[in-house]
N, CA and C atoms as an extended XYZ file, in Angstrom:
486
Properties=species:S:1:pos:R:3:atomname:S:1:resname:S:1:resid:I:1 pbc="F F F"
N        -9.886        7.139       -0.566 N   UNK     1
C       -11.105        6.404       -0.813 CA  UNK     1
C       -10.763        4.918       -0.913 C   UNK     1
N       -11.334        3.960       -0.326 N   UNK     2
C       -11.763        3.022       -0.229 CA  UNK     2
C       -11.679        2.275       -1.490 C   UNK     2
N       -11.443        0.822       -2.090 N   UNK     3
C       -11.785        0.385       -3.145 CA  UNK     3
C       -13.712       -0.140       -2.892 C   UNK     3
N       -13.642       -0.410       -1.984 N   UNK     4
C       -15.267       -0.593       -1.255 CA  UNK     4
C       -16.457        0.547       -1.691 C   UNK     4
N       -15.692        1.896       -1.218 N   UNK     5
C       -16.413        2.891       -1.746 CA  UNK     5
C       -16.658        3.145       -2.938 C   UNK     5
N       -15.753        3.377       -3.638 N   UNK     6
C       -15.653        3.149       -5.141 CA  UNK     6
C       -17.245        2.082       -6.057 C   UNK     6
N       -16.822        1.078       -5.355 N   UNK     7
C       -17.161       -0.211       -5.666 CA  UNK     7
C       -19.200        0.129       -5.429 C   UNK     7
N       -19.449        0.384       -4.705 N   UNK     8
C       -20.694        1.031       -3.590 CA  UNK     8
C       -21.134        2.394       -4.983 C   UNK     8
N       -20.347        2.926       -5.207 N   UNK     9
C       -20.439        4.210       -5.965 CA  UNK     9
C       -21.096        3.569       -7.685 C   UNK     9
N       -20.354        2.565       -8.317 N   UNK    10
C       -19.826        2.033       -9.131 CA  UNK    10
C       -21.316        1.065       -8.607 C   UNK    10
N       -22.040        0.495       -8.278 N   UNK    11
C       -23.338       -0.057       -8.197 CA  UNK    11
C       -24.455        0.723       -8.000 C   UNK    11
N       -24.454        1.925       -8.067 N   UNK    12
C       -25.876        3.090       -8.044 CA  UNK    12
C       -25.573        3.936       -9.203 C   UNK    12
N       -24.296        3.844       -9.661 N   UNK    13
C       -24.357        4.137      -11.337 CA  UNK    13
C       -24.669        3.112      -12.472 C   UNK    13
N       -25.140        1.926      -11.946 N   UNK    14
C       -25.378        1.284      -13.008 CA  UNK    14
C       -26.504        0.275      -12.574 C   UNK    14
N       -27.264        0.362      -11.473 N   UNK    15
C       -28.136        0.169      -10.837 CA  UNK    15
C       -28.065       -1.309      -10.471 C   UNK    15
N       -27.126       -0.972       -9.651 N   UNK    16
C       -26.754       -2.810       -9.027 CA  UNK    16
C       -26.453       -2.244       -7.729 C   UNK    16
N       -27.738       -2.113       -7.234 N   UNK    17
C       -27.236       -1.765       -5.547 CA  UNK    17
C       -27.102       -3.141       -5.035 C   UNK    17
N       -28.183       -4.108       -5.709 N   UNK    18
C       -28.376       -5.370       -4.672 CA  UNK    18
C       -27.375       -6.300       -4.647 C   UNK    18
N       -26.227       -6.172       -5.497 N   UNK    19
C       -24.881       -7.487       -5.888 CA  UNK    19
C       -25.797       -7.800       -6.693 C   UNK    19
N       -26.673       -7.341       -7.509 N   UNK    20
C       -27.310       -9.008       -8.426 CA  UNK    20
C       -26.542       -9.361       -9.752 C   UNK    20
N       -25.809       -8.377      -10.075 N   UNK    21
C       -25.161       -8.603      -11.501 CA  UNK    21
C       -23.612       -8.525      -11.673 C   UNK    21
N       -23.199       -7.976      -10.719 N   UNK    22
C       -21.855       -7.730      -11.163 CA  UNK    22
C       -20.824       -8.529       -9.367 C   UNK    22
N       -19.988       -9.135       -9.391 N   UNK    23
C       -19.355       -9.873       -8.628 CA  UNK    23
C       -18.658       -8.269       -8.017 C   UNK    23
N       -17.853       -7.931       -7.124 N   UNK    24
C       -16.803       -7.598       -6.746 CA  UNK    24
C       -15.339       -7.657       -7.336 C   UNK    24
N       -15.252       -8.651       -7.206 N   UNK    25
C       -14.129       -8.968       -8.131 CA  UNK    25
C       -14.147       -8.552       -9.858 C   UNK    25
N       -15.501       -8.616      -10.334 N   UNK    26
C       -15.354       -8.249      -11.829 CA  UNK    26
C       -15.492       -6.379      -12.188 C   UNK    26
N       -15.969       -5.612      -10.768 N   UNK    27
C       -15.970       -4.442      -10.684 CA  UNK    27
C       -14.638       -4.177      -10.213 C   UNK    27
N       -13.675       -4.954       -9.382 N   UNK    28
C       -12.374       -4.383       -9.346 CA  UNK    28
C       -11.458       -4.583      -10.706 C   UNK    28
N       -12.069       -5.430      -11.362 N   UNK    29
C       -11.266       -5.554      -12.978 CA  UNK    29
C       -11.437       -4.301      -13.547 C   UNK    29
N       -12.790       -3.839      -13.534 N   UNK    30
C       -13.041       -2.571      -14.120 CA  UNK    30
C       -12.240       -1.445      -13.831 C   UNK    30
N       -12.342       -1.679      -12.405 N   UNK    31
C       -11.556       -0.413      -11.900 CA  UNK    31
C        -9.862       -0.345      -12.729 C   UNK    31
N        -9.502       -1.387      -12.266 N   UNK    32
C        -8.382       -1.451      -12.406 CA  UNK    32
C        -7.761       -1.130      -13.819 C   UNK    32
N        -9.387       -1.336      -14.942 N   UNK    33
C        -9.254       -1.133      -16.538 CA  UNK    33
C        -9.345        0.467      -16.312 C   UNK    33
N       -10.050        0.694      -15.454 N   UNK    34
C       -10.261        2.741      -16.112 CA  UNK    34
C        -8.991        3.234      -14.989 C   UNK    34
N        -8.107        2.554      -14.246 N   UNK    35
C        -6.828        3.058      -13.811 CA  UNK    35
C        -5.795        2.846      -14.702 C   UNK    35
N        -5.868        2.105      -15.408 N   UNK    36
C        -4.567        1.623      -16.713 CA  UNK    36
C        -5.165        2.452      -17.745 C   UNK    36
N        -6.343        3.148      -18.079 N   UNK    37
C        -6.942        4.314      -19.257 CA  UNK    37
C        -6.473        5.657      -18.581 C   UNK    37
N        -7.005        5.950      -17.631 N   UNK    38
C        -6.507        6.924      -16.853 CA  UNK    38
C        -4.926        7.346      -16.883 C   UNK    38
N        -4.242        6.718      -16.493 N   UNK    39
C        -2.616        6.506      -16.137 CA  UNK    39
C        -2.441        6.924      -17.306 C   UNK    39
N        -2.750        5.986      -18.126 N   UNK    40
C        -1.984        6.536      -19.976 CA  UNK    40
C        -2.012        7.531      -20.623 C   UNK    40
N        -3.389        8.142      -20.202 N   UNK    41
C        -3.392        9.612      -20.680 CA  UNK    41
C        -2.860       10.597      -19.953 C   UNK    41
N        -2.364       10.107      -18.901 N   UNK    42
C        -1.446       11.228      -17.773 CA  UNK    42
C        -0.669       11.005      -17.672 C   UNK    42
N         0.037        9.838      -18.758 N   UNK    43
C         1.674        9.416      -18.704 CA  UNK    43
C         1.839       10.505      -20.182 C   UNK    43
N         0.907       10.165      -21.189 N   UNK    44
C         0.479       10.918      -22.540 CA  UNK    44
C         0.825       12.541      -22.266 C   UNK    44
N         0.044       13.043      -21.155 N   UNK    45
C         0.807       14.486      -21.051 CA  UNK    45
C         1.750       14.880      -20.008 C   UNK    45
N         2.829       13.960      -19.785 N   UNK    46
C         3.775       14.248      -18.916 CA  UNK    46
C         3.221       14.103      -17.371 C   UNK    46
N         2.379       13.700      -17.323 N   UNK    47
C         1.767       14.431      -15.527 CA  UNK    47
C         3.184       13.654      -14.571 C   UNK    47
N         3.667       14.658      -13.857 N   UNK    48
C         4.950       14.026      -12.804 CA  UNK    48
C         4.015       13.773      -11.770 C   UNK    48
N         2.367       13.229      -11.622 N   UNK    49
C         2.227       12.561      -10.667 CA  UNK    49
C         2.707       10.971      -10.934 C   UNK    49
N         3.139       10.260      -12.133 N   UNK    50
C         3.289        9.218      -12.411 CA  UNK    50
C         4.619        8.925      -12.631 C   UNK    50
N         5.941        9.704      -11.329 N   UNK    51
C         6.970        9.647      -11.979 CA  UNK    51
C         7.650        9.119      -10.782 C   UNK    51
N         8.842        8.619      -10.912 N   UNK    52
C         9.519        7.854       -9.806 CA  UNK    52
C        11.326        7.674      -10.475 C   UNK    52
N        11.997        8.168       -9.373 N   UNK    53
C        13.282        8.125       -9.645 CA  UNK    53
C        13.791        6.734       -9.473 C   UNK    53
N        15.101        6.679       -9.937 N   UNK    54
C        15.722        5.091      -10.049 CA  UNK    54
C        17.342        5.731       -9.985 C   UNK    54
N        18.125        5.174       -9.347 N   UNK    55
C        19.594        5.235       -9.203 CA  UNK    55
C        20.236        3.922       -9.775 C   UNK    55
N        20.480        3.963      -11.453 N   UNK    56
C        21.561        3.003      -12.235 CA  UNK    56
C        22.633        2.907      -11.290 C   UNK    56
N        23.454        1.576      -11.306 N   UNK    57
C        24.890        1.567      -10.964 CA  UNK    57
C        25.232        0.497      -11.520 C   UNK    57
N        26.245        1.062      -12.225 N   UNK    58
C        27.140        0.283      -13.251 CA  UNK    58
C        27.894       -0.783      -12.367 C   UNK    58
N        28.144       -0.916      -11.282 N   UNK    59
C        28.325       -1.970      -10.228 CA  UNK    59
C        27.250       -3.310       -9.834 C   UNK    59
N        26.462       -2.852      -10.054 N   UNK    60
C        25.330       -3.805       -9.816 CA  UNK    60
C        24.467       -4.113      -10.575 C   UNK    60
N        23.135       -4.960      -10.597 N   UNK    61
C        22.391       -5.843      -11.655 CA  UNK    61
C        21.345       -4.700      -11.187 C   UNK    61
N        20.521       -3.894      -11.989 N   UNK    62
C        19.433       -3.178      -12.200 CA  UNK    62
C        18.934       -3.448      -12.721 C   UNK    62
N        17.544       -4.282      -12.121 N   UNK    63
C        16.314       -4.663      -12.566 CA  UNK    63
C        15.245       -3.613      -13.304 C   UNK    63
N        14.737       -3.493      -13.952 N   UNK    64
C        13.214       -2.780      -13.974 CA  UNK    64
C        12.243       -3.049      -13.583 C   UNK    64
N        11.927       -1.678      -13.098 N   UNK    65
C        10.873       -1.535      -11.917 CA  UNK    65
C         9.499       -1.938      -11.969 C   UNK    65
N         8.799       -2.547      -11.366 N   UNK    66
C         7.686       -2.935      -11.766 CA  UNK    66
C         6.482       -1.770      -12.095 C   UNK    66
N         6.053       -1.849      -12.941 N   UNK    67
C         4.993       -1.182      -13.598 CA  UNK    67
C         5.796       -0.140      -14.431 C   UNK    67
N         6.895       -0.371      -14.859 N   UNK    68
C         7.629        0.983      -15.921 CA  UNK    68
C         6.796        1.058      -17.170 C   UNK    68
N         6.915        2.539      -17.203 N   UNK    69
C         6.393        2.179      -18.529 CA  UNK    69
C         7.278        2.682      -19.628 C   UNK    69
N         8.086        3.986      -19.425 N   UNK    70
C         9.139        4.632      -19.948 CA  UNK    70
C         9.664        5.837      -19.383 C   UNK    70
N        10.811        6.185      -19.481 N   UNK    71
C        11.659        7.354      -19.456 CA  UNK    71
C        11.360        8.638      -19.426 C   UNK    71
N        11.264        9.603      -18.730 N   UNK    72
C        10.628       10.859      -18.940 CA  UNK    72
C        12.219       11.817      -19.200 C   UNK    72
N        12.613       11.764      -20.348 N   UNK    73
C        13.490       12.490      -20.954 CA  UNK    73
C        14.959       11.532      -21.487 C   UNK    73
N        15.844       11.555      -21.926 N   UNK    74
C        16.696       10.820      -22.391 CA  UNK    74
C        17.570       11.024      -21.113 C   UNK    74
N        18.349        9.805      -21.140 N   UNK    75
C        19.328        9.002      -20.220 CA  UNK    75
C        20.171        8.370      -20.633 C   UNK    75
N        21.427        8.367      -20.722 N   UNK    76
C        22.672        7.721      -21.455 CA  UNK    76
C        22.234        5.961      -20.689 C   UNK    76
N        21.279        5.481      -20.738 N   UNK    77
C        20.441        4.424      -19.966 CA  UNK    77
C        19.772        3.097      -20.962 C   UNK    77
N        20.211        2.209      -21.461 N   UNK    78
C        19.440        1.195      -21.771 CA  UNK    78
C        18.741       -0.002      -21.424 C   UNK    78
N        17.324        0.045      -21.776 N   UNK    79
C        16.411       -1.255      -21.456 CA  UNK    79
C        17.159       -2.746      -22.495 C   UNK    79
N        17.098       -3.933      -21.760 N   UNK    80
C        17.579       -5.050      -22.318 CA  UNK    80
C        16.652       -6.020      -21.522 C   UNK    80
N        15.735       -6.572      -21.969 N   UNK    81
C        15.193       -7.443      -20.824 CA  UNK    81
C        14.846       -6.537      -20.175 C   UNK    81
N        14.659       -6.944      -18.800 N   UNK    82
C        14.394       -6.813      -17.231 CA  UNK    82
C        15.744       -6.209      -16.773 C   UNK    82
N        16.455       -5.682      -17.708 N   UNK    83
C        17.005       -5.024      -16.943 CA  UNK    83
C        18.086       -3.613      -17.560 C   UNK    83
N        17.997       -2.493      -16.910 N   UNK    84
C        19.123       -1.425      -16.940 CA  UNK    84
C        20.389       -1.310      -17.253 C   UNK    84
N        20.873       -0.817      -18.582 N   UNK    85
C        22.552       -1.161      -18.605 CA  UNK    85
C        23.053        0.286      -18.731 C   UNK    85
N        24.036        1.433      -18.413 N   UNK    86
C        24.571        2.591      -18.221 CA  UNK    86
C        25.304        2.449      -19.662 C   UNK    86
N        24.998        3.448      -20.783 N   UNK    87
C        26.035        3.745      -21.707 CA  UNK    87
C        26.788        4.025      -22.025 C   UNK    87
N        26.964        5.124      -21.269 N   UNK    88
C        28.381        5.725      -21.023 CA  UNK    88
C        29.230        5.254      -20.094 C   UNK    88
N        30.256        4.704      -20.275 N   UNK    89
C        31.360        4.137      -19.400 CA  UNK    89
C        31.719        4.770      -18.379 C   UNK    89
N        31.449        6.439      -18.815 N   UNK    90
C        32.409        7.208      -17.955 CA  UNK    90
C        31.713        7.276      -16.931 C   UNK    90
N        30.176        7.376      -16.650 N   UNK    91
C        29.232        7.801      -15.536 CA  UNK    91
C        29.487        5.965      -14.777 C   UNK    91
N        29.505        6.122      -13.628 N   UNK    92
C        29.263        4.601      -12.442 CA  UNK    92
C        27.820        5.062      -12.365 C   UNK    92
N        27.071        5.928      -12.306 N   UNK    93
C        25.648        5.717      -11.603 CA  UNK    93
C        25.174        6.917      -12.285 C   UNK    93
N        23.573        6.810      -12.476 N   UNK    94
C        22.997        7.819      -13.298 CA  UNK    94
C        21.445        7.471      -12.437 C   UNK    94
N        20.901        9.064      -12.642 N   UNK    95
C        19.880        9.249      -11.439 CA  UNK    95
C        18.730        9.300      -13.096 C   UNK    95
N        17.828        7.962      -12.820 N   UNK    96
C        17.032        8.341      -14.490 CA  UNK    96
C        15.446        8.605      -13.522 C   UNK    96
N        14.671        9.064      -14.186 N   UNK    97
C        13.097        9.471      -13.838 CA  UNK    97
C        11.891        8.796      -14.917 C   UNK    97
N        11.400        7.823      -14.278 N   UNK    98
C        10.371        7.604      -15.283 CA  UNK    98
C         8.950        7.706      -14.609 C   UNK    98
N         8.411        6.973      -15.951 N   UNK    99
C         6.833        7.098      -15.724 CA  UNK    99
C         6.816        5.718      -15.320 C   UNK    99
N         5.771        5.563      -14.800 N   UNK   100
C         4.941        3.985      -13.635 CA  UNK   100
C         3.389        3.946      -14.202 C   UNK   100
N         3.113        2.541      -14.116 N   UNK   101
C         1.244        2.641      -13.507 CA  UNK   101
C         0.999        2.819      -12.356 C   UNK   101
N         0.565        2.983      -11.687 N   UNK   102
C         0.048        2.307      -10.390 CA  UNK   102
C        -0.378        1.209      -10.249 C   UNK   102
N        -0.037        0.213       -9.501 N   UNK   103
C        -0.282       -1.150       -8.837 CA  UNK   103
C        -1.855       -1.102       -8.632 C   UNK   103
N        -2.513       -2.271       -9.127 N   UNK   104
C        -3.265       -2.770       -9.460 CA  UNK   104
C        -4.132       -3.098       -8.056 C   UNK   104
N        -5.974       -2.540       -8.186 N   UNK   105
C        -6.118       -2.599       -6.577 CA  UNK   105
C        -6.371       -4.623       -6.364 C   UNK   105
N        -6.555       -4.987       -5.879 N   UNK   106
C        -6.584       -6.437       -5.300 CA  UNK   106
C        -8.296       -6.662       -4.692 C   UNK   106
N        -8.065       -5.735       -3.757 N   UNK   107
C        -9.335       -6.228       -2.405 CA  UNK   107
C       -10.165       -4.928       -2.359 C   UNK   107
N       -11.040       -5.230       -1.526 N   UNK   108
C       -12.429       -3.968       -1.834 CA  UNK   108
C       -11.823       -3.090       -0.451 C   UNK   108
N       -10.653       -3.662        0.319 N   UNK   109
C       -10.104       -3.367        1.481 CA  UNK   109
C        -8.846       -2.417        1.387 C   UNK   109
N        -8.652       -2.177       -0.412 N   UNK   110
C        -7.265       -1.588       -0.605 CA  UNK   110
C        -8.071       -0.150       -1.099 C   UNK   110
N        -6.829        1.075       -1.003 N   UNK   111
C        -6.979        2.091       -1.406 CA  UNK   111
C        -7.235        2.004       -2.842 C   UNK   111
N        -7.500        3.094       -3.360 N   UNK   112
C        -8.055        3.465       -4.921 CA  UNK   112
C        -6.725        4.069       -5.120 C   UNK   112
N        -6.350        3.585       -6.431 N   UNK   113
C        -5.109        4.166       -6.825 CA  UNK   113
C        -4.703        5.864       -7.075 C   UNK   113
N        -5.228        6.672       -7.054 N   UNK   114
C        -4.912        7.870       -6.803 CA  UNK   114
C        -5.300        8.440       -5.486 C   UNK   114
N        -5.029        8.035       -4.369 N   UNK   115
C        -5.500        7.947       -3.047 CA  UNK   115
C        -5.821        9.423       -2.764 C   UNK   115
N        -5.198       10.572       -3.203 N   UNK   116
C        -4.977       11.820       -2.669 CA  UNK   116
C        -5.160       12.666       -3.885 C   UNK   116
N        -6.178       12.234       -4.684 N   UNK   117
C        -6.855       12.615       -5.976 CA  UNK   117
C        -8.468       11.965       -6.251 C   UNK   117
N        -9.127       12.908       -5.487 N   UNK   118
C       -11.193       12.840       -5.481 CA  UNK   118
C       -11.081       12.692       -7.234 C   UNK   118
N       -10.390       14.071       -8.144 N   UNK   119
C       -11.232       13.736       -9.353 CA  UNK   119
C       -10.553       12.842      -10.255 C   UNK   119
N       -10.187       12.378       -9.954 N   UNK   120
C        -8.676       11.226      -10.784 CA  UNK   120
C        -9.717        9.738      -10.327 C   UNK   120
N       -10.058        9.714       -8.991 N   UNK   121
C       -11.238        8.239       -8.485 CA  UNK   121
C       -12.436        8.697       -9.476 C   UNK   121
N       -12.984       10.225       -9.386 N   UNK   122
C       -14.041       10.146       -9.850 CA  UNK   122
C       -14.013        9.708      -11.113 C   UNK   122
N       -13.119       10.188      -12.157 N   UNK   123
C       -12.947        9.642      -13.401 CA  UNK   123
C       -12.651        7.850      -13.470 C   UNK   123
N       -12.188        7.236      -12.757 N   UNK   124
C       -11.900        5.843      -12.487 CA  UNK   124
C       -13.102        5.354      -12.341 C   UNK   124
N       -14.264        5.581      -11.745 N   UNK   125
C       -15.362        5.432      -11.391 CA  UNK   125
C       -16.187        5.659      -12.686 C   UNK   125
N       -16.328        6.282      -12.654 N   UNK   126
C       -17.120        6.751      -14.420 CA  UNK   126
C       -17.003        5.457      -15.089 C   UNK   126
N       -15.289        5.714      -15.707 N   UNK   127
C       -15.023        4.417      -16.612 CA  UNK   127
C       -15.341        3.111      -16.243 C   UNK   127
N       -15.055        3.034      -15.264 N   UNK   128
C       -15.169        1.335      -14.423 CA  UNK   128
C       -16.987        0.940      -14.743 C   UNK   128
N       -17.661        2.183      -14.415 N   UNK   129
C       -19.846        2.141      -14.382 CA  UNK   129
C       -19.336        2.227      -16.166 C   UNK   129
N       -18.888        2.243      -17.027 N   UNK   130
C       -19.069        2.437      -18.447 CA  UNK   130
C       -18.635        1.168      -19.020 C   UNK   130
N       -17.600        0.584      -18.388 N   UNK   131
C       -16.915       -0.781      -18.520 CA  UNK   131
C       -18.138       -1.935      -18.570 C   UNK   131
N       -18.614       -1.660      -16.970 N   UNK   132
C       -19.787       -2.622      -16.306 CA  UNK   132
C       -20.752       -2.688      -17.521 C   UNK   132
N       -21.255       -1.626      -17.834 N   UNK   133
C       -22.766       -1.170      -18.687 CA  UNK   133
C       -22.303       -1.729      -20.125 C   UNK   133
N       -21.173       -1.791      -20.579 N   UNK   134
C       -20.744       -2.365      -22.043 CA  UNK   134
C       -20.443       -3.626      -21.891 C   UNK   134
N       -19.960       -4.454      -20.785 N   UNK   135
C       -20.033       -6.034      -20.743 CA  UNK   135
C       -21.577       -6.936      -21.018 C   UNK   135
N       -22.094       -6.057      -20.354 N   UNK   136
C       -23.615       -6.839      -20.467 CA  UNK   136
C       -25.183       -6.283      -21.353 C   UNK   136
N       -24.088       -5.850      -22.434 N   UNK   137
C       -24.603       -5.445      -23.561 CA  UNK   137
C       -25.799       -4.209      -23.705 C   UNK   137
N       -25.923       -3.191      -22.301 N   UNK   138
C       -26.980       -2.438      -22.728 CA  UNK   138
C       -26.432       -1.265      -23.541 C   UNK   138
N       -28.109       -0.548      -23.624 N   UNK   139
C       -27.093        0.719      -24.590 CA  UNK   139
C       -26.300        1.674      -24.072 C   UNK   139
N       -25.303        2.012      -24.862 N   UNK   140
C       -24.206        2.662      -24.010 CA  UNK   140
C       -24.056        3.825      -24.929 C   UNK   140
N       -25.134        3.949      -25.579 N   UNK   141
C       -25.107        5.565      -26.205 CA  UNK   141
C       -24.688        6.897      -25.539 C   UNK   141
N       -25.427        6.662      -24.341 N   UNK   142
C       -25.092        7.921      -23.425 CA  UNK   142
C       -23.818        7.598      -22.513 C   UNK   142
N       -23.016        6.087      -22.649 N   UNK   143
C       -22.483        6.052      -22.010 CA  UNK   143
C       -20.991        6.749      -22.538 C   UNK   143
N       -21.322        6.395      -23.691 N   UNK   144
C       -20.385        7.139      -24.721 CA  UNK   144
C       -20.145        8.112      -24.860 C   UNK   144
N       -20.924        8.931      -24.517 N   UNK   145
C       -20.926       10.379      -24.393 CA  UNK   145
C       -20.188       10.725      -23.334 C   UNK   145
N       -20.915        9.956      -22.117 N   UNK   146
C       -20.125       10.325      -20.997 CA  UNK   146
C       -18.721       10.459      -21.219 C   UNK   146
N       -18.286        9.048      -21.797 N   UNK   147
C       -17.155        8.840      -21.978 CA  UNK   147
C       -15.981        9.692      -22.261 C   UNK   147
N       -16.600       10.301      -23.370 N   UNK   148
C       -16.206       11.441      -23.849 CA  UNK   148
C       -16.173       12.615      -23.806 C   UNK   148
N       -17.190       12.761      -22.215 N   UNK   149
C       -17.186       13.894      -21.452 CA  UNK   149
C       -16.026       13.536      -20.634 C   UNK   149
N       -15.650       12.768      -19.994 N   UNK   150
C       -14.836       12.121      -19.434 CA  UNK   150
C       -13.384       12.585      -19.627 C   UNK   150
N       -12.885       12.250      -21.258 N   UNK   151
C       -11.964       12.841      -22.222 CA  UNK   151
C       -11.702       14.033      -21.795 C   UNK   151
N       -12.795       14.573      -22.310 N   UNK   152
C       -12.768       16.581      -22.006 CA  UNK   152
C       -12.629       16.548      -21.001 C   UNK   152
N       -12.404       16.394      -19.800 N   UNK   153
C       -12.305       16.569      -18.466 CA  UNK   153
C       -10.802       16.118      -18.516 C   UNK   153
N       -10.813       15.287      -18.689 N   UNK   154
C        -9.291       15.140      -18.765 CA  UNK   154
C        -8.036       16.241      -19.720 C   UNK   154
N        -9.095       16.348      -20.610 N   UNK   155
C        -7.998       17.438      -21.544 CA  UNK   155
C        -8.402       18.818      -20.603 C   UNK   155
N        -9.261       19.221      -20.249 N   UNK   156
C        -9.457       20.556      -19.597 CA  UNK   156
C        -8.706       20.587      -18.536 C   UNK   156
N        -8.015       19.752      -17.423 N   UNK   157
C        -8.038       19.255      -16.281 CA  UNK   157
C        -6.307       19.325      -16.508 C   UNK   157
N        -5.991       18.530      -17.624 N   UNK   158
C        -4.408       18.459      -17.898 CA  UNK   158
C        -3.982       19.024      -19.093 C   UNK   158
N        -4.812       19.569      -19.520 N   UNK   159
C        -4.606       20.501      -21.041 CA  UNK   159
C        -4.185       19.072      -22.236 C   UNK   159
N        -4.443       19.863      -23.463 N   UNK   160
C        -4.387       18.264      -24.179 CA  UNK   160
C        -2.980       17.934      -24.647 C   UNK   160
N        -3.112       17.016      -25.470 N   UNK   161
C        -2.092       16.764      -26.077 CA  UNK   161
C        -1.099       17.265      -26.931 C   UNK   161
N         0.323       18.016      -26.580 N   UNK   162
C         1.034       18.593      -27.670 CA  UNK   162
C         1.397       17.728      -28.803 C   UNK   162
């Protein structure tokens, strides 16, 4: 999906078909806010869709990766700064696995960050029309709800939190 589509979707939930209220750009903020809500609660229950390997070498300067967020299990591996240091002397290279965000969409021309996930956008979408509807002060009673239908979907979807 499209960030366009999204965006198109995200103006008939909050009844801005015409552009009159909300810029593009301030609906991709949104988005990009219910992809950093999203992510956290699927970094929160382990989901290995948010996981990405890294090869330490005690030979070379290992940066951290952009958008890390942490470690998915222990690693004889320390954060210092921006960058990776190996603890154990004895290992030259250690294969570590962490968790990521996803990169942030830009243009109404870029993919939606779970590209190959309908209900992962649909939930992005929700939040982003709940974002919109709470900036410009209407009531968001029901939006709240949603919201929190939203939640449950997420805990039903990824089971909840141990």
């Amino acid at each position: 999906m499209l960030v366009s589509e999204a965006i198109e979707k995200i103006r008939r939930r909050i009844n801005d078909e015409f552009d009159t209220g909300y810029s593009d750009e301030v609906l991709i903020n949104y988005i990009n806010d219910a992809k950093e809500y999203l992510s956290h609660a699927l970094i929160a229950r382990f989901s290995p869709e948010l996981t990405e390997y890294l090869t330490v070498d005690s030979t070379i300067t290992n940066f951290v990766p952009t958008n890390f967020v942490k470690f998915c299990g222990g690693f004889p591996v320390r954060r210092q700064g921006n960058l990776f240091f190996i603890t154990d002397t004895t290992l030259p290279i250690v294969e570590v696995k962490y968790f990521f965000i996803p990169d942030d969409v830009l243009a109404v021309t870029d993919n939606m960050p779970f590209q190959n996930n309908d209900t992962y956008n649909m939930l992005i979408i929700n939040l982003a029309s709940i974002y919109a509807l709470n900036q410009h002060e209407f009531d968001v009673n029901q939006d709240s709800a949603l919201k929190q239908a939203i939640e449950g979907m997420i805990d039903n979807a990824l089971g909840g939190i141990e």
